[in-house]
N, C-alpha and C positions, 0 to 999 in steps of 0.2 A: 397775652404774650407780647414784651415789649419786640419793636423792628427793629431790623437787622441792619449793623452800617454798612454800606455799598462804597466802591470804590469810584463810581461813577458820577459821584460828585467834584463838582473843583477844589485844587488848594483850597481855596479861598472861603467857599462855602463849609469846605468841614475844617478849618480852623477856626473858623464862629462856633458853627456846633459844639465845638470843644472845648470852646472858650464858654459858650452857657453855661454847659454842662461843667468846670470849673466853677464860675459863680455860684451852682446850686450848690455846689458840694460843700468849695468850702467857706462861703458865708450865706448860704441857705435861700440866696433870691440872686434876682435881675429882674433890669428893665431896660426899655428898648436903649433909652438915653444911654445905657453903657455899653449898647454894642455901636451904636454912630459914634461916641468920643472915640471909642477906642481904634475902630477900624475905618472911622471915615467913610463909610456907606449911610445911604440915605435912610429916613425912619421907615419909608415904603419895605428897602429892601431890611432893615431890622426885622419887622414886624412878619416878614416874609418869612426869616431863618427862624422865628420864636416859634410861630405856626409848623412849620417843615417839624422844628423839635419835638413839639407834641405830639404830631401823628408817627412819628418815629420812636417816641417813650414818653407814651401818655400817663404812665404809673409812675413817671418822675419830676412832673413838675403839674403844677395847679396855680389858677389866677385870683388873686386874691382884690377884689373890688375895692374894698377898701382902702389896704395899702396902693393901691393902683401898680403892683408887681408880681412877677411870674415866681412862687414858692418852692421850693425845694418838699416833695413828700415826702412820706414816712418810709414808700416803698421803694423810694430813689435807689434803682442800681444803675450803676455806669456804664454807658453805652458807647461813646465816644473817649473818653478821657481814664488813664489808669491811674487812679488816687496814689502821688508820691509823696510822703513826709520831705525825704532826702531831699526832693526839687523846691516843695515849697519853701522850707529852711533856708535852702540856701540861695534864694531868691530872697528872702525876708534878712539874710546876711547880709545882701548884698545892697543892698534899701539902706538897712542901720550902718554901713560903713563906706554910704553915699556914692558907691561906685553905678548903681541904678538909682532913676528918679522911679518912688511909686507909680507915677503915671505912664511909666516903661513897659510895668510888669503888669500880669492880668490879676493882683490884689486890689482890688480896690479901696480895704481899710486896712494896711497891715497894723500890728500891734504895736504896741509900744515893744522894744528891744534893743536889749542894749550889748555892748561888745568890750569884749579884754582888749587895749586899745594895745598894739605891739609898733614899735617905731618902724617908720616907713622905709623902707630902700628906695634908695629911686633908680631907675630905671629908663635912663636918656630915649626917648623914641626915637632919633636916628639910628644909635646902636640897636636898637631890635628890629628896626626895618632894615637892616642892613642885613642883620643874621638872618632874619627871616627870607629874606630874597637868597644867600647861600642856601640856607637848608633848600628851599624848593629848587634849587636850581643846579646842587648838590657842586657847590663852588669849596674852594679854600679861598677863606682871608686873611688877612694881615691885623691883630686886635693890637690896640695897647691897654697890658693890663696888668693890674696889680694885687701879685699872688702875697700871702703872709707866709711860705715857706725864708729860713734862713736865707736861702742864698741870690734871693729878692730881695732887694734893698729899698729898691723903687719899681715904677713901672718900667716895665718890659713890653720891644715890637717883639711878635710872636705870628706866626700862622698857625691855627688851627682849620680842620675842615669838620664844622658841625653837624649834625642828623639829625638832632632831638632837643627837645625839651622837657626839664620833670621840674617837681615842684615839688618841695621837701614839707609843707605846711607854714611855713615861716618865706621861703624865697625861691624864687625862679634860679633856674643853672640851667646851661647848654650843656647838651652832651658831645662831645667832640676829638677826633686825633689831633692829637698835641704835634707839633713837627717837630720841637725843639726834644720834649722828653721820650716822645717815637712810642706812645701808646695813646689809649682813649683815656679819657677823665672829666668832668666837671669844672665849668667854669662859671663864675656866678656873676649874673647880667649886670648885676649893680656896680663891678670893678671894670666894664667896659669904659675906657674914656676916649678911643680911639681906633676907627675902621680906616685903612688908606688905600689897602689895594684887596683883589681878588683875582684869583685863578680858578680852572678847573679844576676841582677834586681828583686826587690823586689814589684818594681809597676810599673807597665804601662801608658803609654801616653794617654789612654782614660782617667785615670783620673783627665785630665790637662783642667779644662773645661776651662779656658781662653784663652788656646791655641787653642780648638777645637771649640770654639764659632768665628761665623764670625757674622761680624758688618760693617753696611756701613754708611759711610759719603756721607755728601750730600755736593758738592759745589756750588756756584754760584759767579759768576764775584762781586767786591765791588759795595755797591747800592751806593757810589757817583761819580762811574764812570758814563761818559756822553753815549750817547744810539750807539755812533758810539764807545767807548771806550771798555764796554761792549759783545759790538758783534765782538773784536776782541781776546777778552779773551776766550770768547766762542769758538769761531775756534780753538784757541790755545790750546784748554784741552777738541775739540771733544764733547764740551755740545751738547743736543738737547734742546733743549728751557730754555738756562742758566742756566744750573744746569746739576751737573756730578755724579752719584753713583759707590764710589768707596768701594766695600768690599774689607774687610781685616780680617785680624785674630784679637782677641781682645785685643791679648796677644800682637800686633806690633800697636796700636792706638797709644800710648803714643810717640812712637816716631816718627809717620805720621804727628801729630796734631805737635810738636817740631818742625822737619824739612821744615816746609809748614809755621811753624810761625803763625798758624791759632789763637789762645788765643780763647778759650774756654771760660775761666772764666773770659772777658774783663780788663783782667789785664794793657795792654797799650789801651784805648779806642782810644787814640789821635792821634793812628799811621794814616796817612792818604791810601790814596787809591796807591799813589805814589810808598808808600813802602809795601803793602800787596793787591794784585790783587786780591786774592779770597779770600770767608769768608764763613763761616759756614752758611751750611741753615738747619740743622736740632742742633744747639748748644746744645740746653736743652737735646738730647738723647745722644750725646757725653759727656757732661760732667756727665749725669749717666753713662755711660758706662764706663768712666773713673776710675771711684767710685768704680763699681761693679769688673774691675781688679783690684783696689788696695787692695781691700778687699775679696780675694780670701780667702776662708779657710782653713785654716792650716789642714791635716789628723791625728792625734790625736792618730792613734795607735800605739804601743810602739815598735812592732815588725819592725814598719817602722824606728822607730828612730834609733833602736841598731838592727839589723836582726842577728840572730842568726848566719849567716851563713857566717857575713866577717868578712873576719882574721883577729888578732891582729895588733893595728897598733905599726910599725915598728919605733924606737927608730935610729932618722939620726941626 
């Protein structure tokens, strides 16, 4: 019977264990050399954690003389580390579109991988350290930004007071009340050109009920895929009897239902099954739901629109 992990070790110690235990799994060895590069401990205290591992799960790794490395066996179960595709993936995403060096993450050969390259937004780091200090601090600012509604022609000074951040698959947005249109809405980080002032927050994120309302979609494989076609989509999206409930916030439906290409309101009925695997099995409550974010109501008191309390705006 392999041992049991204890809590009575350090940080530090069972993040090595975890990090072996990593190694074995998913590229089948280690040696000591990769726990000093990685963690900057000495080969003493290496060879120290390698030891501690085996008498802790000796049915999971074996020393191979030869290669001169500790092997992953046959009967390797996981005692420290809960085997993630999701984490590894997206650490090996994160490798292939250089936002990590391999030497960051605990892969030590990832694969060759390659990525749909999508054009970059950029995203000023003053303006997100700016928002970013609002949200924790639960301030109103003063942005200058540039909406593509009509009646934007250019950029606009504006105060919003932020809460949140979501991320649509393609781009970061603040979630934030607007003071000018006197409700919450999305503002997307890459049209930030300008933070000048800040106040205290005037209102709170409770009162964003579309952000705080969660809402769930129902999926199901396309009904003109064939029954072996079907039960492979199902595996692929983890259904239990073809059909996946996916909650979300109410305030990120709109660009779930966009990026999934799902058509709510049968706008392209013709797409076939070829080009849209899943489809909506609850439609008629998504497209109310839809409704009910778009038609969020505005807060209407005046104190919210002009608050007493933020400075004059500044003449640049």
């Amino acid at each position: 019977m392999q041992g049991q992990a204890t809590t009575e070790r350090s940080w530090g110690v069972e993040q090595r264990l975890e990090f072996i235990e990593f190694r074995l799994f998913w590229e089948g060895g280690i040696n000591r050399s990769d726990i000093t590069t990685f963690f900057g401990v000495s080969v003493p205290q290496a060879s120290k954690d390698l030891s501690q591992y085996q008498v802790l799960a000796p049915l999971n790794i074996s020393y191979d003389k030869r290669e001169k490395r500790y092997l992953k066996t046959e009967r390797f179960a996981p005692l420290f580390l809960k085997p993630d595709s999701d984490r590894y993936l997206s650490t090996l995403r994160s490798i292939a579109d250089k936002t990590l060096l391999a030497s960051e993450t605990w892969i030590a050969y990832p694969p060759a991988a390659g990525l749909v390259p999508l054009p970059h937004r950029h995203v000023d780091p003053e303006m997100l350290r700016l928002t970013l200090d609002a949200v924790r601090g639960r301030k109103s600012i003063e942005i200058r930004y540039q909406s593509l509604s009509e009646k934007h022609l250019g950029p606009t000074w504006r105060w919003i007071s932020p809460h949140a951040f979501a991320f649509d698959l393609h781009r970061w947005h603040v979630r934030a009340f607007c003071h000018i249109d006197r409700t919450f809405k999305d503002f997307l980080l890459a049209r930030f050109s300008g933070i000048r002032d800040s106040a205290s927050a005037m209102i709170g994120p409770d009162r964003d009920s579309v952000w705080n309302e969660i809402f769930t979609v129902i999926l199901r494989p396309h009904p003109k895929l064939n029954e072996n076609q079907r039960r492979a989509i199902a595996q692929d999206y983890c259904m239990e009897k073809e059909k996946l409930a996916v909650p979300m916030r109410l305030a990120l439906l709109y660009y779930f239902v966009r990026r999934l290409d799902l058509d709510p309101y049968d706008e392209m009925p013709n797409k076939s099954e070829k080009e849209r695997h899943v489809v909506l099995d609850n439609k008629d409550e998504v497209k109310a739901a839809l409704e009910r974010a778009n038609s969020a109501p505005t807060i209407a008191s005046e104190i919210l629109l002009t608050p007493p309390s933020f400075p004059q705006p500044k003449l640049r």
